[in-house]
C-alpha positions as CSV (number, residue, x, y, z in Angstrom):
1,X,94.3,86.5,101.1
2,X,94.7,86.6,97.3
3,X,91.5,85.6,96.9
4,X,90.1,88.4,99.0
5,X,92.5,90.5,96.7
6,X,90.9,89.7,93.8
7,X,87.2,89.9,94.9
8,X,88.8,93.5,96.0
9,X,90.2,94.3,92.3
10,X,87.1,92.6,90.5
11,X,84.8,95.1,92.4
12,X,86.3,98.0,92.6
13,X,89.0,98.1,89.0
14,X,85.8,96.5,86.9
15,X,82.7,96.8,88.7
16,X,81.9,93.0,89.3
17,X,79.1,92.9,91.7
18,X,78.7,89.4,93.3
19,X,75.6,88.6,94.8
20,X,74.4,92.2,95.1
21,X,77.1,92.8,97.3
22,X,75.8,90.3,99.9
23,X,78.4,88.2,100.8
24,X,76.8,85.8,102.9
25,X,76.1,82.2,101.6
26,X,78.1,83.1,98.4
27,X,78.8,79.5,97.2
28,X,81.9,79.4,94.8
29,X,80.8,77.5,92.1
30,X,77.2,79.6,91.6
31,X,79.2,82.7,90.9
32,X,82.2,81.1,88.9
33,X,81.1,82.0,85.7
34,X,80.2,85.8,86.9
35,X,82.7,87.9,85.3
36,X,83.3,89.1,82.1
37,X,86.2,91.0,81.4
38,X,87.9,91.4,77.9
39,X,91.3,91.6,77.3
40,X,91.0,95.5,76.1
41,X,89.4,96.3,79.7
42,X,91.9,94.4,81.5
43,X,95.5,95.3,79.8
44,X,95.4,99.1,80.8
45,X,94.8,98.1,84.6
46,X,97.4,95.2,84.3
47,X,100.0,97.2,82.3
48,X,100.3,99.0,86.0
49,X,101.5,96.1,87.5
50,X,105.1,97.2,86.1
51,X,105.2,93.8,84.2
52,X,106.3,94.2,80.4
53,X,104.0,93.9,78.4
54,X,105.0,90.4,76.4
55,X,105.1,88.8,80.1
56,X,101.5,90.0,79.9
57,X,100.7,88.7,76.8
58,X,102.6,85.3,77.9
59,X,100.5,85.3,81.2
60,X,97.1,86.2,79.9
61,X,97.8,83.4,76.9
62,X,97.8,80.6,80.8
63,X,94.7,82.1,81.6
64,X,93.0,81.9,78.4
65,X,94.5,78.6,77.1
66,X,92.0,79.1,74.3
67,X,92.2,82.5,72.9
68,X,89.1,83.7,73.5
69,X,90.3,87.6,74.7
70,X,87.8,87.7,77.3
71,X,88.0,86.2,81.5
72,X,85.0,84.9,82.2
73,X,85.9,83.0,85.1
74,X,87.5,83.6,88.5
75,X,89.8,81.3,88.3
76,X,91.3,82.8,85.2
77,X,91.6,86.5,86.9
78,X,93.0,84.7,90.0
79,X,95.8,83.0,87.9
80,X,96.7,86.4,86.7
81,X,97.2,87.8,89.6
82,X,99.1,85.4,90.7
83,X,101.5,84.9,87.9
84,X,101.9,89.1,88.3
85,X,102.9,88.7,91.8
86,X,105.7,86.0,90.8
87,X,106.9,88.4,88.0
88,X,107.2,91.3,90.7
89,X,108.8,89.0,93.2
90,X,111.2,88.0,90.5
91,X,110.2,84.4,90.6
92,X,109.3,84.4,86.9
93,X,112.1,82.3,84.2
94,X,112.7,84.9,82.0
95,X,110.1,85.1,78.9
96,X,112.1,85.6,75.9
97,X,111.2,85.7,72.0
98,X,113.3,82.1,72.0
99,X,110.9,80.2,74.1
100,X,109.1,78.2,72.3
101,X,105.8,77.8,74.3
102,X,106.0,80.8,77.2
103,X,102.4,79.6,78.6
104,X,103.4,76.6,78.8
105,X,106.6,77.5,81.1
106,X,104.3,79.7,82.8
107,X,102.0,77.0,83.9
108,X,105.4,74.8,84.8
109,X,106.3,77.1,87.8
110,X,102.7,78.3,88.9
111,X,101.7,74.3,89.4
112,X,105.5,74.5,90.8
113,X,105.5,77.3,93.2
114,X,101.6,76.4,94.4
115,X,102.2,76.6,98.1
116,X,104.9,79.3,98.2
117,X,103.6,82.5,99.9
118,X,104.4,85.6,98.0
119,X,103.0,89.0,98.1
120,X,100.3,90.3,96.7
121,X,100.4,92.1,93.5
122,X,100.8,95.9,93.5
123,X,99.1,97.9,91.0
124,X,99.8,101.9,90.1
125,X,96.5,102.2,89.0
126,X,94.9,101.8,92.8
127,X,96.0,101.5,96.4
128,X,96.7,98.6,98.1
129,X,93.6,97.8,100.9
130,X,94.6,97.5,104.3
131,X,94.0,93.7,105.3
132,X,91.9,94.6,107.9
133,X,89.7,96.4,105.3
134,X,89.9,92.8,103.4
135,X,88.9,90.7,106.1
136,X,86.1,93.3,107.3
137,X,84.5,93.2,103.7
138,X,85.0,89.7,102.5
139,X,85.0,88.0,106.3
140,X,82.3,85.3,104.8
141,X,84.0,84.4,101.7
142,X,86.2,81.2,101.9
143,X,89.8,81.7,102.4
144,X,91.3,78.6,100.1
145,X,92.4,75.9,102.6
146,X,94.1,78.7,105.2
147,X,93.6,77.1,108.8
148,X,94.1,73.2,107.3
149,X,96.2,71.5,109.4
150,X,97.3,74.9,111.5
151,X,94.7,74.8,114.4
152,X,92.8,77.8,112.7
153,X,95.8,80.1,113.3
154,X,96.1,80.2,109.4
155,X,94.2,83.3,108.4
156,X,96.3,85.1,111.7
157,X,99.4,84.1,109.8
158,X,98.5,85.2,106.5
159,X,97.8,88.6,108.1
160,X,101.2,89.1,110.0
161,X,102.8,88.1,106.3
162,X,100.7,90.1,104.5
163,X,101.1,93.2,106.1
164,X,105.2,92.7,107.3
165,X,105.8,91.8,102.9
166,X,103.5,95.2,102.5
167,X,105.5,97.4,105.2
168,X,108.7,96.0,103.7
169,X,108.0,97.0,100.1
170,X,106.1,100.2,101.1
171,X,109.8,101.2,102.6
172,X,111.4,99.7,98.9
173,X,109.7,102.5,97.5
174,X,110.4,104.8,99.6
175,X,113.9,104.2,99.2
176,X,113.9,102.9,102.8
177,X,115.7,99.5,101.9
178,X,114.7,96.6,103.4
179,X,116.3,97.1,107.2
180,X,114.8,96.4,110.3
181,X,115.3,93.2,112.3
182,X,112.3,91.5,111.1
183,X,110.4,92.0,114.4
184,X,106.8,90.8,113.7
185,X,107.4,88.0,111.3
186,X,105.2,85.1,111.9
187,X,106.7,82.1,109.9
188,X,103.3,80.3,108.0
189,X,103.9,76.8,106.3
């Protein structure tokens, strides 16, 4: 699903067209070097994310190891997003000024929390797409390993998850609290 998320956010937050829009056939590695996005496009959009702004730095440096200032592949986006959704699930170690190397302690607990499920980053900048909408759009695009090992019930999981973690914090911010008996939750993993 994060995947989907971030074919979602590539689109439609900076206009990356893969394939003309035609999904079908898409082959992973022909498109991997498609994007281009510099760091002054991206910060504005990723300053919405809530995360301060030196987390960001810290979290862009893991994503562009070398410096450069600009994403040019998926993979680099994808880590992104990914190291934002464990900063708003408070799964982050703190960043402070006295870390020596915060990339480096970044890359430690993404390689470290690899097959933990956590929700997808929110963003004030857009709303989040149904998963329905996700699926419908991006149905041909490979979903990274979801049904190994799980009799093909994976992507079913990932739904229920997805959309019980995005009912829960939808009622967060609507100073709802997290209540409810937690009907509905499909366990995945």
């Amino acid at each position: 699903m994060e995947r989907l998320y971030g074919y979602y956010i590539l689109q439609n937050q900076f206009n990356v067209d893969f394939n003309g829009g035609n999904w079908g056939g898409i082959n992973e590695d022909d498109v991997e070097n498609m994007i281009l996005i510099s760091g002054r496009e991206a910060v504005p959009f990723l300053m919405t994310s809530g995360v301060e702004r030196d987390v960001l730095r810290s979290i862009w440096a893991v994503a562009d190891p070398d410096g450069v200032g600009t994403l040019v592949k998926r993979s680099q986006f994808y880590t992104i997003l990914r190291l934002i959704s464990l900063s708003q699930s408070h799964l982050l170690p703190p960043i402070t000024t006295s870390n020596s190397d915060p990339a480096s302690l970044l890359r430690e607990t993404l390689s470290s929390t690899l097959s933990l499920k956590v929700s997808l980053p929110t963003f004030d900048a857009m709303s989040m797409p149904s998963t329905a909408h996700l699926i419908s759009t991006y149905d041909t695009v490979p979903v990274e390993n979801s049904t190994e090992g799980r009799s093909g019930e994976g992507v079913f999981q990932m739904v229920i998850n997805h959309d019980y973690q995005y009912n829960q914090w939808l009622q967060q911010q609507q100073g709802g609290g997290m209540g409810g008996s937690g009907e509905g939750i499909v366990q995945s993993g």
